[in-house]
C-alpha atoms as an extended CHARMM CRD file, in Angstrom:
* protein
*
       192  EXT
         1         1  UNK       CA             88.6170000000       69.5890000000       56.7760000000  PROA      1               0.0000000000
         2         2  UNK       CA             87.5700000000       65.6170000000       56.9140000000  PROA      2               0.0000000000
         3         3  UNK       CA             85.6980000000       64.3590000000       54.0770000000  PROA      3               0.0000000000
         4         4  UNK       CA             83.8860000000       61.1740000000       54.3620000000  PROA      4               0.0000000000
         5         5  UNK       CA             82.3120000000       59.3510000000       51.5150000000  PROA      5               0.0000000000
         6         6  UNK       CA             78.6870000000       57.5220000000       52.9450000000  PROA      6               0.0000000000
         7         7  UNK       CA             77.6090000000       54.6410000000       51.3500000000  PROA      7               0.0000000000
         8         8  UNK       CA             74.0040000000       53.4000000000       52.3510000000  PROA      8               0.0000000000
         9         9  UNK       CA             70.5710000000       52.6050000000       51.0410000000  PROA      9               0.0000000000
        10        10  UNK       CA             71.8930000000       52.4720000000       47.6290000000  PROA      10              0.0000000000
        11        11  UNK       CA             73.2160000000       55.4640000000       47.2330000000  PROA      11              0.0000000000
        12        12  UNK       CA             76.9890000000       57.0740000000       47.4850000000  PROA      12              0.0000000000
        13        13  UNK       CA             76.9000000000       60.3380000000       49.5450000000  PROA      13              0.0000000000
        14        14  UNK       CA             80.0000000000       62.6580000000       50.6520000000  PROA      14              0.0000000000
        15        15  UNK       CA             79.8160000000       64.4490000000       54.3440000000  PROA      15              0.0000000000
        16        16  UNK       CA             82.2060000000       67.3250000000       54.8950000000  PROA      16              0.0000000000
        17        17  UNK       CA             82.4150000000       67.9370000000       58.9950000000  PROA      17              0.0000000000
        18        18  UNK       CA             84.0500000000       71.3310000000       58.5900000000  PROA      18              0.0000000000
        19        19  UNK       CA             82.5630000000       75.0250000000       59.4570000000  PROA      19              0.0000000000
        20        20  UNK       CA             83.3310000000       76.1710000000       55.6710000000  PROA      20              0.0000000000
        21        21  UNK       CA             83.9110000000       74.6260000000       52.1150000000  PROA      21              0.0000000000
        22        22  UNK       CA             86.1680000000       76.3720000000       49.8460000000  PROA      22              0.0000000000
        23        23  UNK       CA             85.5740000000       75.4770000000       46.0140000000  PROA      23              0.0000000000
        24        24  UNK       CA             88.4710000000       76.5700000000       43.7060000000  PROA      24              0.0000000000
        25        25  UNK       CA             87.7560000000       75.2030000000       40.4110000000  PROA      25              0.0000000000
        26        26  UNK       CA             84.0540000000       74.6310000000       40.8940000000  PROA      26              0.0000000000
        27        27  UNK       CA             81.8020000000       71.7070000000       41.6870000000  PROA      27              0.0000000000
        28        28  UNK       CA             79.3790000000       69.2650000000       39.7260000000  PROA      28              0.0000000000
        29        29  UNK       CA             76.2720000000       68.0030000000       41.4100000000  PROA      29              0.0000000000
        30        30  UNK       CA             75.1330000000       65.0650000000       39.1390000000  PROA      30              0.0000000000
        31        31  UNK       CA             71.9390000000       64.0590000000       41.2270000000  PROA      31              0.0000000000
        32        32  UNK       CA             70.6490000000       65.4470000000       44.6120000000  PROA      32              0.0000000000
        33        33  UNK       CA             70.4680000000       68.6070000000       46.5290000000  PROA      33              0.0000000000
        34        34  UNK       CA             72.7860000000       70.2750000000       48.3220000000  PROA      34              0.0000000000
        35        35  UNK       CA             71.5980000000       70.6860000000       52.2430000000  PROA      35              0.0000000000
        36        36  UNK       CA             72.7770000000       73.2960000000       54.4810000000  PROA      36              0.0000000000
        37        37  UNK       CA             72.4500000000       73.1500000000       58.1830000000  PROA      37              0.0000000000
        38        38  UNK       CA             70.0220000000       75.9270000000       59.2030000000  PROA      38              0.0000000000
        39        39  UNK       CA             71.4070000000       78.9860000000       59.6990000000  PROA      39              0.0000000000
        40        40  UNK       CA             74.4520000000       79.0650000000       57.1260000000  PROA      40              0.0000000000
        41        41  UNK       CA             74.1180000000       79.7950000000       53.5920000000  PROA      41              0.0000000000
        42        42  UNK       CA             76.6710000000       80.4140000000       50.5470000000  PROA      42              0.0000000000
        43        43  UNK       CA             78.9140000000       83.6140000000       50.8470000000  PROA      43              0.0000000000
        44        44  UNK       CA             79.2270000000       85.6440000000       48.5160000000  PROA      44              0.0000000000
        45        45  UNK       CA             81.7870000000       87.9000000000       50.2060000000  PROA      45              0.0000000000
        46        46  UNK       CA             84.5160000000       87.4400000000       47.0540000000  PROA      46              0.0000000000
        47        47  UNK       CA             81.8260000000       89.4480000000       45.3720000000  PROA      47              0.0000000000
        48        48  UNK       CA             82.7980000000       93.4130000000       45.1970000000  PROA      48              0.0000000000
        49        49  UNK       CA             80.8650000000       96.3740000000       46.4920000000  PROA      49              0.0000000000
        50        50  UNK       CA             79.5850000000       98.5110000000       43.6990000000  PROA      50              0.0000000000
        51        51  UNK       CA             78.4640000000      101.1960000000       46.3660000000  PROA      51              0.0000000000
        52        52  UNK       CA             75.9670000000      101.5870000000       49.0620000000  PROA      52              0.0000000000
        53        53  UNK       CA             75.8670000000      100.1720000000       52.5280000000  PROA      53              0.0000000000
        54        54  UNK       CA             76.0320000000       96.4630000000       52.8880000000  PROA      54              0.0000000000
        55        55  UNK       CA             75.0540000000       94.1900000000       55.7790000000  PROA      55              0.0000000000
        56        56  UNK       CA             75.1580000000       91.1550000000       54.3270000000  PROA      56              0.0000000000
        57        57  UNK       CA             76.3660000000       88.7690000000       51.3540000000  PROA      57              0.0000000000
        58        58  UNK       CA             75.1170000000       85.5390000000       52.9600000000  PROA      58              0.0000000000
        59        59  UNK       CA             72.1460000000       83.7840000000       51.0960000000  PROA      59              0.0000000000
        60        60  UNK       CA             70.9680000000       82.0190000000       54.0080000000  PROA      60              0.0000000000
        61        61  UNK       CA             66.9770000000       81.5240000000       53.5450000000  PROA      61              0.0000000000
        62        62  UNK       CA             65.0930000000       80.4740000000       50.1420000000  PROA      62              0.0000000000
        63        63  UNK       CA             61.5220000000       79.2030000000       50.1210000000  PROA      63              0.0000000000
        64        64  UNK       CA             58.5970000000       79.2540000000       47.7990000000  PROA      64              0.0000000000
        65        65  UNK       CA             54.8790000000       78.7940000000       48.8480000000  PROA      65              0.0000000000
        66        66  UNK       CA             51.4280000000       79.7050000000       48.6950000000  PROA      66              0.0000000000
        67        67  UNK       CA             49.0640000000       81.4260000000       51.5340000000  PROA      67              0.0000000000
        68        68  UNK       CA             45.5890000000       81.3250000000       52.3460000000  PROA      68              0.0000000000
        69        69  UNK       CA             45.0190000000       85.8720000000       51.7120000000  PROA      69              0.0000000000
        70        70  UNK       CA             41.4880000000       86.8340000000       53.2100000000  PROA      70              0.0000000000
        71        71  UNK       CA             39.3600000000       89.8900000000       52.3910000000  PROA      71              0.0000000000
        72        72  UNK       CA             38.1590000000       92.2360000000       55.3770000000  PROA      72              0.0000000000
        73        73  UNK       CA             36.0400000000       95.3650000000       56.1870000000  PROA      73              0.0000000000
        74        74  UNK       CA             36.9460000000       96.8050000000       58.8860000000  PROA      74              0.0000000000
        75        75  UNK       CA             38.9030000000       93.8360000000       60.1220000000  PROA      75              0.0000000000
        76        76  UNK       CA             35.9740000000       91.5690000000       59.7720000000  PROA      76              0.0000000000
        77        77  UNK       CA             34.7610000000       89.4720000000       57.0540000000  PROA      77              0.0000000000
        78        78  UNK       CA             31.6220000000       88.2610000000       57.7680000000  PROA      78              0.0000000000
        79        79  UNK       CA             29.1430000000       86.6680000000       55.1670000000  PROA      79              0.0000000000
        80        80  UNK       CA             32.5370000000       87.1440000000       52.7170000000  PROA      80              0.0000000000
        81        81  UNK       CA             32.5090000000       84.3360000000       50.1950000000  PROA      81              0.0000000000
        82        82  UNK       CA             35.0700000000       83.6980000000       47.3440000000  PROA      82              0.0000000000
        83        83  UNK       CA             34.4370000000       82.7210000000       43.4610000000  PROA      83              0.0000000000
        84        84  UNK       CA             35.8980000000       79.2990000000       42.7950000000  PROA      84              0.0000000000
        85        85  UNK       CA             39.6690000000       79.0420000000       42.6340000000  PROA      85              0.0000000000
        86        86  UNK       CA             39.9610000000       82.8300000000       43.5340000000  PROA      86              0.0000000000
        87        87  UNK       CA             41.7100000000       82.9160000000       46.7430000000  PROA      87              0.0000000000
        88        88  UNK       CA             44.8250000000       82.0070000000       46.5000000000  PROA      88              0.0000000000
        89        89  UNK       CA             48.4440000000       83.4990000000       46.9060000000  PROA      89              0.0000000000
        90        90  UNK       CA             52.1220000000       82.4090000000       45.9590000000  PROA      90              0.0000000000
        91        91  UNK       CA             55.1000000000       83.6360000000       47.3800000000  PROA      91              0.0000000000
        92        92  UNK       CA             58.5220000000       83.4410000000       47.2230000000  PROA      92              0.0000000000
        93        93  UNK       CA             61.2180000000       84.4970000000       49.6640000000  PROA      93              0.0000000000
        94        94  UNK       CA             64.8770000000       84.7080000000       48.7440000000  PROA      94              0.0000000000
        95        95  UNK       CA             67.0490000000       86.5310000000       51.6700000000  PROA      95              0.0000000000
        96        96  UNK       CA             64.9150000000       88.9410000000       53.4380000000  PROA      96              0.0000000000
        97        97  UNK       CA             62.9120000000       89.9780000000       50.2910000000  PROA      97              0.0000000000
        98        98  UNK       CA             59.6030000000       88.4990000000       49.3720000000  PROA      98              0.0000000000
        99        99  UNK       CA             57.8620000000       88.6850000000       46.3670000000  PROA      99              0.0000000000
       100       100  UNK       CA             54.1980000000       87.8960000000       45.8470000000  PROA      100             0.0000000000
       101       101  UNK       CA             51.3060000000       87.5540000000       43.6010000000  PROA      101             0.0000000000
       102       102  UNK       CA             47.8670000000       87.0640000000       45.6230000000  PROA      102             0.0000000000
       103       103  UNK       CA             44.0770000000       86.5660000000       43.6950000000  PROA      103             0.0000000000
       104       104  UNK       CA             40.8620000000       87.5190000000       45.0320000000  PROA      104             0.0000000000
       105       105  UNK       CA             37.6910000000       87.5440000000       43.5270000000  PROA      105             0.0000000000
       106       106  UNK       CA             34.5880000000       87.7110000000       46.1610000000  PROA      106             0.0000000000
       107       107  UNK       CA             31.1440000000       85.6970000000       44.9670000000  PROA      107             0.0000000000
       108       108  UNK       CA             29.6330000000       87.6360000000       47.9260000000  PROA      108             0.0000000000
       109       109  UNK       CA             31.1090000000       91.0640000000       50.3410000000  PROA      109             0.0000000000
       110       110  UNK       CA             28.9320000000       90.0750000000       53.1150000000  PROA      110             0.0000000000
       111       111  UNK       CA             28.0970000000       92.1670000000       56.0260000000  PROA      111             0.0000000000
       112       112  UNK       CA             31.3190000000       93.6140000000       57.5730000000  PROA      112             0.0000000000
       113       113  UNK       CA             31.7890000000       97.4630000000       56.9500000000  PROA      113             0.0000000000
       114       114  UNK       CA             35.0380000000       99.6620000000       56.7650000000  PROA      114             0.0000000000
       115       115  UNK       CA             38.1870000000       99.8700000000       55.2780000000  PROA      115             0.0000000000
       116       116  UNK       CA             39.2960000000       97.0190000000       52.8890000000  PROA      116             0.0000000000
       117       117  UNK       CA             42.5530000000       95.0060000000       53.4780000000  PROA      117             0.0000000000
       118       118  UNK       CA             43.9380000000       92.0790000000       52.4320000000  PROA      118             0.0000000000
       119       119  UNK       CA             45.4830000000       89.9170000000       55.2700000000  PROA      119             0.0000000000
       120       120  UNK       CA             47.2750000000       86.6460000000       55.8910000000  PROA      120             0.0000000000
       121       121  UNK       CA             50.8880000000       87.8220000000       53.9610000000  PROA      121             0.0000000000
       122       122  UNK       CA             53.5210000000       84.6670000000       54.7020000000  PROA      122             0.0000000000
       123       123  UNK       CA             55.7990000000       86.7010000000       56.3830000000  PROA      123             0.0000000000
       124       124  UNK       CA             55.5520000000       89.7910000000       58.5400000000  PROA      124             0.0000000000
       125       125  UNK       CA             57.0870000000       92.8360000000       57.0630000000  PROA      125             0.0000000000
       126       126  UNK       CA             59.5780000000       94.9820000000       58.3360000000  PROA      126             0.0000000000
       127       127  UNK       CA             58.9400000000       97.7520000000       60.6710000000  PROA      127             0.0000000000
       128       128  UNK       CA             60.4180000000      100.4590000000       58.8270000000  PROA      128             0.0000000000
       129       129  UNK       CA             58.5030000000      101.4860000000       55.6260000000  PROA      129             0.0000000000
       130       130  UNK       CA             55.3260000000      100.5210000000       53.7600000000  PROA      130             0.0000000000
       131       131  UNK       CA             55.5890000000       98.5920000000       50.2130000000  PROA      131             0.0000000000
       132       132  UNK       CA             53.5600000000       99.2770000000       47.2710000000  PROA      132             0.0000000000
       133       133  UNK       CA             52.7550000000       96.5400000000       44.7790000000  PROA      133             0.0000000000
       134       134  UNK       CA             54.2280000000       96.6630000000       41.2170000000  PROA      134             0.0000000000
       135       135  UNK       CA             50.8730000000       95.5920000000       39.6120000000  PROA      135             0.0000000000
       136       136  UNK       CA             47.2420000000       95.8100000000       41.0870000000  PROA      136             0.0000000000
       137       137  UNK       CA             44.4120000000       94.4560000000       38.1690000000  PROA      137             0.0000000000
       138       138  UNK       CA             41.3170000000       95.2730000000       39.8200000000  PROA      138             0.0000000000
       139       139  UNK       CA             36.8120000000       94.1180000000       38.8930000000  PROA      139             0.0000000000
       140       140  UNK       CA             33.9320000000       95.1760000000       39.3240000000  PROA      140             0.0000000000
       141       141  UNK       CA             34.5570000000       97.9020000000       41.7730000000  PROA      141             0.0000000000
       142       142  UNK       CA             31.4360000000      100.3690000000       42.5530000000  PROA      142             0.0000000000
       143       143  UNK       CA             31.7490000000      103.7820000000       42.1930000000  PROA      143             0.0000000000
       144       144  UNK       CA             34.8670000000      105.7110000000       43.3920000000  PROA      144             0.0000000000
       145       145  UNK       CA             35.4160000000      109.2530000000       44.1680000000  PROA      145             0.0000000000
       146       146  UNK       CA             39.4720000000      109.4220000000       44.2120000000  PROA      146             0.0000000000
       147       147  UNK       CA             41.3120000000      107.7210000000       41.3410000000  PROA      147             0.0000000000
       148       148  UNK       CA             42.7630000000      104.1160000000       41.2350000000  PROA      148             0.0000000000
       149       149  UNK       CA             43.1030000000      101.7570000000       43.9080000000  PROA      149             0.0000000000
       150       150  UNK       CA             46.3750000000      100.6440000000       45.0560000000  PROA      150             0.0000000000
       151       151  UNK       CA             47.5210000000       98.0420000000       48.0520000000  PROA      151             0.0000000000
       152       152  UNK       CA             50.4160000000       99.0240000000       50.6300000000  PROA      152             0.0000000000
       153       153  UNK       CA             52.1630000000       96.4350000000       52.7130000000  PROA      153             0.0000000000
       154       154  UNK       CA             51.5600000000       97.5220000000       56.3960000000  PROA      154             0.0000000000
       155       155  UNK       CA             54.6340000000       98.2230000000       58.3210000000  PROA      155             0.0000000000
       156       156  UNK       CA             55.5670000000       95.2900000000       60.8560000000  PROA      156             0.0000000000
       157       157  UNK       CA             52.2260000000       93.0570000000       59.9460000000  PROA      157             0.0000000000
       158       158  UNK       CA             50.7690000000       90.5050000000       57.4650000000  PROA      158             0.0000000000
       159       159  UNK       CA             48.2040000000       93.1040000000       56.1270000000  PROA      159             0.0000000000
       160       160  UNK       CA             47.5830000000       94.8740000000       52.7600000000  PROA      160             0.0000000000
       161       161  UNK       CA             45.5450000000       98.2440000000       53.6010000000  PROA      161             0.0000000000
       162       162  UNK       CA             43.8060000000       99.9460000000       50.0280000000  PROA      162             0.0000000000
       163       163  UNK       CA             43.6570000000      103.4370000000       49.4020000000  PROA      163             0.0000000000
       164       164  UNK       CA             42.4850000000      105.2170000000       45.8700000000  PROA      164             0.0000000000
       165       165  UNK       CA             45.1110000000      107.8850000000       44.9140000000  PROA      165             0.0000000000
       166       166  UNK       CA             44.6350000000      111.2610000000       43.2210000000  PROA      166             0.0000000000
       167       167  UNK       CA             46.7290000000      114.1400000000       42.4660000000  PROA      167             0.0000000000
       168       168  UNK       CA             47.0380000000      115.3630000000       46.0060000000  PROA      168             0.0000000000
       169       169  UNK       CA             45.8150000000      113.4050000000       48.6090000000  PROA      169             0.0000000000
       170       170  UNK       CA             44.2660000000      109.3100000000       48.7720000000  PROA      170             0.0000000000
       171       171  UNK       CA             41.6730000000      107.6680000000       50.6220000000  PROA      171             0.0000000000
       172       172  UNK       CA             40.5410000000      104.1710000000       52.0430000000  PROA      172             0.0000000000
       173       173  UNK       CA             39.0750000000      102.0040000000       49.9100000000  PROA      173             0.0000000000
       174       174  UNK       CA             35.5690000000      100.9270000000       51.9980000000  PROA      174             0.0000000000
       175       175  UNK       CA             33.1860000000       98.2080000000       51.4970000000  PROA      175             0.0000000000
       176       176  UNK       CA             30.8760000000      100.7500000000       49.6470000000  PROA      176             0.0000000000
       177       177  UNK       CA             33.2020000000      101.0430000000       47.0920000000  PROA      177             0.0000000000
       178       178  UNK       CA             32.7700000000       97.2290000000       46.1600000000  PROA      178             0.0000000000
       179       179  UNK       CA             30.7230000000       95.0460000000       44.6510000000  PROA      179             0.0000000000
       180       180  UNK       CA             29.3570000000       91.1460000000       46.0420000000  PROA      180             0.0000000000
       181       181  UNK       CA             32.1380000000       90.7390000000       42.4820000000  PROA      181             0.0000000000
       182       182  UNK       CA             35.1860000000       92.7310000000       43.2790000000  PROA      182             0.0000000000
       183       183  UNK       CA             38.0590000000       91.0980000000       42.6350000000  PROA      183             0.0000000000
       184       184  UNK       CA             41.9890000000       92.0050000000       42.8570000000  PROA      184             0.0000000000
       185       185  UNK       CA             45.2170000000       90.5960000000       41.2620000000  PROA      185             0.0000000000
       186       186  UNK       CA             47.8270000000       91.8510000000       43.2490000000  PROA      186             0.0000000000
       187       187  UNK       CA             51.6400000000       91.0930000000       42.3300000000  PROA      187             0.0000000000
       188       188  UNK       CA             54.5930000000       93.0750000000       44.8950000000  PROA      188             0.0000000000
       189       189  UNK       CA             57.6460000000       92.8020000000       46.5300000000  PROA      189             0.0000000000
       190       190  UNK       CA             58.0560000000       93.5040000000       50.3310000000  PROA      190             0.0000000000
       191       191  UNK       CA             61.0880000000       93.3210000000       53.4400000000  PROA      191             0.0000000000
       192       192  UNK       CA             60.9650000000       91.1080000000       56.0090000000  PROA      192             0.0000000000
């Protein structure tokens, strides 16, 4: 491996042009980040296999952020307006895992009719299951006729569809079951 120390602008910097860094006796950062070139990560392959199938120990994608998440009936949202400050969401992805916590309180449920979803997740989920939120805190609703809502990531999309659960079945969550006030807190985890 070549090391070469970089001296410009002020500052002292170190290059390594090799594929892979081994550190022995670990490494102090004083000031700065460390950079990766996209697509490579840290290994953690020296780490053992408590069970279970593996396919990776590579942590090769970290990002935080915040999304735009948008109310719809029916796939529409006409008329829909927002109370101030209350639509917003936060994300952040580590690996192929993101976790979320999205805000939503309407001032007005405008026109559109049909199931409610949530839409505009940061990341499209994976194709092969649906996620259900930790935590769903939910205002104002009208009245229901199954028992409490709950949001599901939809399957190979950016959309959270709403059901109310009972004992032995659930149903969609429409615009008739909310008021111009609804709101939702919803905090989950989903695969990407």
């Amino acid at each position: 491996m070549a090391l070469t120390k970089v001296i410009g602008a002020g500052a002292a910097g170190l290059t390594l042009s090799s594929t892979n860094l081994t550190i022995a006796n670990g490494l102090t950062l004083t000031d700065g980040n460390v950079t990766l070139a996209s697509g490579h990560g840290i290994n953690f392959s020296a780490t053992a296999n408590s069970g279970g199938s593996m396919s990776s120990e590579l942590l090769d994608d970290f990002e935080e952020g915040s999304f735009t998440p948008v109310i719809t009936f029916g796939g529409a949202s006409s008329g829909i307006t927002y109370a101030s400050s209350r639509q917003h969401g936060y994300y952040t992805k580590v690996g192929n895992l993101v976790e979320y916590s999205i805000h939503l309180q309407m001032a007005n449920k405008g026109s559109s009719t049909g199931n409610l979803q949530v839409t505009g997740l940061p990341f499209t989920a994976a194709s092969n299951d649906h996620y259900i939120p930790s935590a769903v805190f939910i205002q104002a609703m009208a009245s229901m006729s199954g028992g409490f809502p709950t949001f599901r990531v939809h399957p190979n999309n950016t959309i959270l569809d709403c059901y109310q659960l009972s004992s032995n079945t659930y149903s969609a969550i429409t615009n008739g079951n909310c008021t111009n006030t609804s709101g939702f807190l919803i905090n989950g985890k989903y695969f990407v």
